[in-house]
ZAMARGU-4260 file (C-alpha; in steps of 0.2 Angstrom, whole numbers, plus 5000, padded with zeros to 4 digits):
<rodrens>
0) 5358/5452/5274 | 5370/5467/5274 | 5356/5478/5278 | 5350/5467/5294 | 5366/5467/5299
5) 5366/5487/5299 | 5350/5489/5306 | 5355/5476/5322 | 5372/5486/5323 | 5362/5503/5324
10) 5351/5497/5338 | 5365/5489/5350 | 5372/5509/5348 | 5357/5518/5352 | 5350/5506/5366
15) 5368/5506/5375 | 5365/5512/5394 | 5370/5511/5410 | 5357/5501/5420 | 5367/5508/5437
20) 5369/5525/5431 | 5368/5539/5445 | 5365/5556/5439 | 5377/5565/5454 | 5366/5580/5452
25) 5353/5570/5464 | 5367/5565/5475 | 5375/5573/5490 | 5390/5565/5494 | 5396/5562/5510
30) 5415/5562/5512 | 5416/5562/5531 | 5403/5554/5546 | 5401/5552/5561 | 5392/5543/5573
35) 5388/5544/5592 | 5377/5536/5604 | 5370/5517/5610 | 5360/5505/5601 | 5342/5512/5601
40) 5349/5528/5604 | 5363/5534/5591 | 5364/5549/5585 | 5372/5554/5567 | 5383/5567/5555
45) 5386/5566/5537 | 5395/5580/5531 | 5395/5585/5510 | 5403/5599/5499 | 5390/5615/5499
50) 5397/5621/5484 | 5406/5612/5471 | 5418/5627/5466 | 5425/5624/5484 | 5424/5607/5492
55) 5432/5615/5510 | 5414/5622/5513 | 5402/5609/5519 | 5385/5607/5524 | 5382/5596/5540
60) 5365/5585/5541 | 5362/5579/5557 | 5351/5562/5562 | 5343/5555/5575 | 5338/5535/5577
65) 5337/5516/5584 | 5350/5509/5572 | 5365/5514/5560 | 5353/5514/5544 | 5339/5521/5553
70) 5348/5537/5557 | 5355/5536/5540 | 5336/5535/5531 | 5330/5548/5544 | 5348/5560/5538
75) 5340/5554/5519 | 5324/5566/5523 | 5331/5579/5531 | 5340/5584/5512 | 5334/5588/5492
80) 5346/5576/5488 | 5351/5557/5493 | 5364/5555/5504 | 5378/5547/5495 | 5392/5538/5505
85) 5399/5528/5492 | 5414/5540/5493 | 5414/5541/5510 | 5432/5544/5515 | 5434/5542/5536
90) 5423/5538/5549 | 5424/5541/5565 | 5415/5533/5580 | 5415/5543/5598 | 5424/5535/5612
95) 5408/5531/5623 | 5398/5521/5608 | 5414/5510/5606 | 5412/5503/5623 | 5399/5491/5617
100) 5400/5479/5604 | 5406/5487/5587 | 5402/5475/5575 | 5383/5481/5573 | 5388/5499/5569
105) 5399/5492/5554 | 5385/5478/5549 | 5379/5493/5539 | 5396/5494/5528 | 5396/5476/5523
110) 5379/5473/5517 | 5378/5485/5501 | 5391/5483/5486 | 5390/5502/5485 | 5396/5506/5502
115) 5416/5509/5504 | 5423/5498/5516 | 5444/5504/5512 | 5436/5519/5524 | 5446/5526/5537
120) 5442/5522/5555 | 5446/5530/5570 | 5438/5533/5586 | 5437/5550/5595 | 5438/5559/5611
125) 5420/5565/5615 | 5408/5566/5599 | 5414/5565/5583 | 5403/5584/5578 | 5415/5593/5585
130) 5428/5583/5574 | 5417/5589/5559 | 5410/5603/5563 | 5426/5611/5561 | 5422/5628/5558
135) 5442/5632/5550 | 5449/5634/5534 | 5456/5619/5528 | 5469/5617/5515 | 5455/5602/5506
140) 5439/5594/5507 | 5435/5589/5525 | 5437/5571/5521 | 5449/5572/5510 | 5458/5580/5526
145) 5456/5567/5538 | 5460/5554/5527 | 5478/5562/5523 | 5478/5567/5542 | 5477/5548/5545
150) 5489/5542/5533 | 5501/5553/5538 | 5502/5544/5554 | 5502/5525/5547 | 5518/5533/5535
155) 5525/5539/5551 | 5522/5520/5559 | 5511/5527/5575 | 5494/5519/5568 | 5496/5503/5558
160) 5495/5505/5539 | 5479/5503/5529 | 5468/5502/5542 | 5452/5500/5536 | 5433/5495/5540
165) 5435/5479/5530 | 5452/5476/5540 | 5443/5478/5558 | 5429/5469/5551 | 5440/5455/5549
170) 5451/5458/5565 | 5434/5457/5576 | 5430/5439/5572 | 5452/5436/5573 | 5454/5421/5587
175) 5471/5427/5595 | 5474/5444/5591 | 5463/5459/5596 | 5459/5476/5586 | 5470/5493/5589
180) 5461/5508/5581 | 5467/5527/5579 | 5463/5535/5592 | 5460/5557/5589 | 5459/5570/5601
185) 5457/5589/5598 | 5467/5603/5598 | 5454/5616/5608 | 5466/5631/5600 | 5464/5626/5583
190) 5450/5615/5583 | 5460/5602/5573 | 5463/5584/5575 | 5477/5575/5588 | 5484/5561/5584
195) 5484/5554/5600 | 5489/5537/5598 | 5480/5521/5596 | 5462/5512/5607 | 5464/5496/5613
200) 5451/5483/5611 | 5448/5466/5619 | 5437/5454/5608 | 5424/5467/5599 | 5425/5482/5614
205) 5433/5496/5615 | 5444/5492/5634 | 5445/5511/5640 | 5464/5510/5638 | 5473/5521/5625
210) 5492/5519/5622 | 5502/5537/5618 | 5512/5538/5602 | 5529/5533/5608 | 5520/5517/5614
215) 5508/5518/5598 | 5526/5516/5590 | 5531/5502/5596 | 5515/5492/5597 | 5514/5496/5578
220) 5534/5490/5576 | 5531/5473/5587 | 5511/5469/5579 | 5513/5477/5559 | 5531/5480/5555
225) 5538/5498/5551 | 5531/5510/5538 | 5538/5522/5529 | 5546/5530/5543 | 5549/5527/5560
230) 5558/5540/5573 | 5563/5540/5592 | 5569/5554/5602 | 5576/5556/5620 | 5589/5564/5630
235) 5606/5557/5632 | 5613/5560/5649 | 5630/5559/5652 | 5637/5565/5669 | 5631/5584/5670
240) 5626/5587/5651 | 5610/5583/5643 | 5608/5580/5625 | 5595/5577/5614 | 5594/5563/5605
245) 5583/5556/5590 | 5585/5540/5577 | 5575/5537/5561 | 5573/5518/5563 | 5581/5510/5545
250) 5577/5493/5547 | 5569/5484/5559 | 5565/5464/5564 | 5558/5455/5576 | 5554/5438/5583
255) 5540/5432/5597 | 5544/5415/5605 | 5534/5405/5619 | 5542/5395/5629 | 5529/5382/5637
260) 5532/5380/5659 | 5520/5367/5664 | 5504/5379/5665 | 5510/5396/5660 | 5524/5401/5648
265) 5536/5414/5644 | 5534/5424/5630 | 5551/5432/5621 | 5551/5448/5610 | 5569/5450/5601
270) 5570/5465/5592 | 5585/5472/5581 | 5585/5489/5576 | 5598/5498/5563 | 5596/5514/5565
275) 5601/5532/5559 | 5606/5546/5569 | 5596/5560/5567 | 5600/5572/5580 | 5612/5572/5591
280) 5622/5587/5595 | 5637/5580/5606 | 5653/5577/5596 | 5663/5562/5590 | 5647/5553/5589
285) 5660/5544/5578 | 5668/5537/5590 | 5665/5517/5593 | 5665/5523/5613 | 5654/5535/5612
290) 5641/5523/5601 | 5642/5510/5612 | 5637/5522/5624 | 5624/5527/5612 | 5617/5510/5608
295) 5617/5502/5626 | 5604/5519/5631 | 5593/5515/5617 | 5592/5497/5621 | 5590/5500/5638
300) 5576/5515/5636 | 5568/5506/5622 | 5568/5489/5633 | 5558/5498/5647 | 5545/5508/5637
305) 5542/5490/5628 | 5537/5483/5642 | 5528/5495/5651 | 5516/5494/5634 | 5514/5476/5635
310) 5510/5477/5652 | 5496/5492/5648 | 5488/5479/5636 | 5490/5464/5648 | 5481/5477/5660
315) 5468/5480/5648 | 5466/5460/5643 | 5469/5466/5623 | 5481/5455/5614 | 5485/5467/5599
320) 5502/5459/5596 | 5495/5442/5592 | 5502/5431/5604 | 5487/5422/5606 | 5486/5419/5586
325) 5503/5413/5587 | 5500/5400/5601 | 5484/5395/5592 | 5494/5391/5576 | 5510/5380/5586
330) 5495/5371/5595 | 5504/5378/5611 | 5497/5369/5626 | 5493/5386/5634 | 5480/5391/5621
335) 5462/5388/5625 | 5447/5396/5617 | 5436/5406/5630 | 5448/5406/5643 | 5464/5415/5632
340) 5464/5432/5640 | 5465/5424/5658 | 5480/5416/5652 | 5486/5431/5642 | 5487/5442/5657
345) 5498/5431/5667 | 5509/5427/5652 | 5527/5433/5658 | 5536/5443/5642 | 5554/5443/5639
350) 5559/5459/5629 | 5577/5458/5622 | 5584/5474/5613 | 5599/5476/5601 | 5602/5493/5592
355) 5616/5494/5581 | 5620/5511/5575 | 5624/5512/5556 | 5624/5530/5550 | 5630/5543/5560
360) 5621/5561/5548 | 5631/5570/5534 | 5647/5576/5546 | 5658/5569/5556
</rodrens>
């Protein structure tokens, strides 16, 4: 008995595997892709390490084909090894391809357990090669890179934090709140990435409208809540002097309300802000005078460029901030499915602003 038992011990050692094992050396992985193109029509990029003593160097196979896996087979042949995007870190989409339906270029993402769906997602200003092709040094691996790059902006509160393809995924079928999605430009100089600020979307299409990162800002404060950081700057006039002026946003709440009127409604966004001051040259910033004065420009400069967004994405018909979702869960008598964004875009909005002032810097 005691030598059965060795024997079966023996054998569960030696026939131990991995029936998933994947030897990397057959691999090429893809860390950063792109795609470009209409339905029938798209064309691809999957870029991969060339050397794995330096991951900044890369090797860039380009695809041709009718649909997101076609291209990616066809990018398959075109290599000795299998292309890989299990790690695949950002993907980026150019602006013209995100004017139709965007839901069967991520179809691909959802449908096998090894495809990554915590991937970055941004759009970009003309194709996404010359976003990869970057031809620069880098201080890491080219997805690594854009993927930082990315998050440094969700930290900084200008995109919303841990967007992701299985987030917009989710936000494409989302009744009453519509998809925002970074939204990179290129500095021609340098060749490297702009954060430009975020892509409005109405139902599952891209809208054509873009917000700039002060509006990005505030859009991200209203619809996700502040991140790690949030900062303002402007410049304070006060009878003949001009002088700069910037806050890093402490805490920040805020509170949407619809107030029904027979057929339409009113729509109120109160927002507090405790803020910091983290710039601002002019003396006796200590003074309660002089931080009325302060508060009372913020609120008013903060109030008008809050508006001015909402009314770019009433414009636009994109409800990003969710007001919809909100009248959809009070059964609000001015929700109706298939006729929302008609309603959305009369909707009149109330913005209230209060900034209290709570730490004035180091010196006073």
């Amino acid at each position: 008995m005691r030598q059965v038992t060795i024997v079966c011990m023996l054998s569960v050692v030696l026939l131990a595997g991995c029936w998933d094992e994947r030897l990397y050396k057959n691999f090429a992985v893809i860390s950063i892709a792109g795609i470009e193109g209409h339905m029938g029509d798209l064309k691809a990029y999957y870029a991969y390490p060339s050397s794995s003593n330096d991951p900044t160097k890369v090797t860039i196979v380009e695809s041709e084909g009718l649909t997101p896996r076609d291209v990616r087979n066809k990018a398959d042949l075109k290599t000795a090894l299998t292309l890989d995007l299990s790690e695949l870190s950002t993907y980026l989409m150019a602006e013209e391809s995100a004017y139709d339906d965007i839901y069967p270029f991520l179809d691909i993402f959802y449908r096998n357990a090894q495809n990554p769906i915590t991937t970055k997602f941004a759009i970009t200003k003309g194709s996404p090669k010359d976003f990869i092709d970057v031809k620069k040094s880098l201080p890491s691996g080219l997805g690594e890179y854009y993927q930082n790059f990315i998050d440094s902006a969700e930290r900084d509160s200008v995109f919303p934090k841990g967007l992701d393809i299985q987030q917009a995924g989710s936000m494409l079928f989302e009744e009453g709140q519509d998809l925002v999605l970074p939204y990179l430009d290129r500095d021609e100089k340098n060749k490297t990435p702009i954060a430009e600020g975020l892509a409005l979307f109405n139902g599952r299409k891209f809208t054509g409208t873009t917000l700039g990162k002060r509006d990005s800002l505030l859009l991200v404060l209203a619809a996700y809540g502040k991140a790690d950081s949030a900062r303002l700057s402007y410049i304070f006039k006060e009878e003949d002097k001009k002088t700069p002026l910037t806050v890093d946003i402490i805490r920040y709440k805020k509170k949407i309300k619809i107030q029904e009127q027979g057929k339409s409604a009113k729509v109120y966004l109160n927002s507090t802000f405790k803020v910091n001051i983290d710039e601002f040259p002019l003396d006796h910033i200590g003074e309660q005078k002089v931080k009325d004065k302060v508060e009372k420009f913020l609120e008013k400069k903060i109030k008008s460029e809050t508006l001015k967004m909402i009314k770019k994405c009433q414009d636009a018909s994109s409800d990003p901030l969710g007001v919809g979702k909100k009248a959809r869960a009070g059964r609000s008598k001015i929700w109706k499915e298939g006729h929302w964004k008609e309603i959305y875009k009369t909707l009149d909005f109330k913005v209230d602003v209060n900034v209290k002032i709570i730490r004035s810097g180091i010196l006073k």
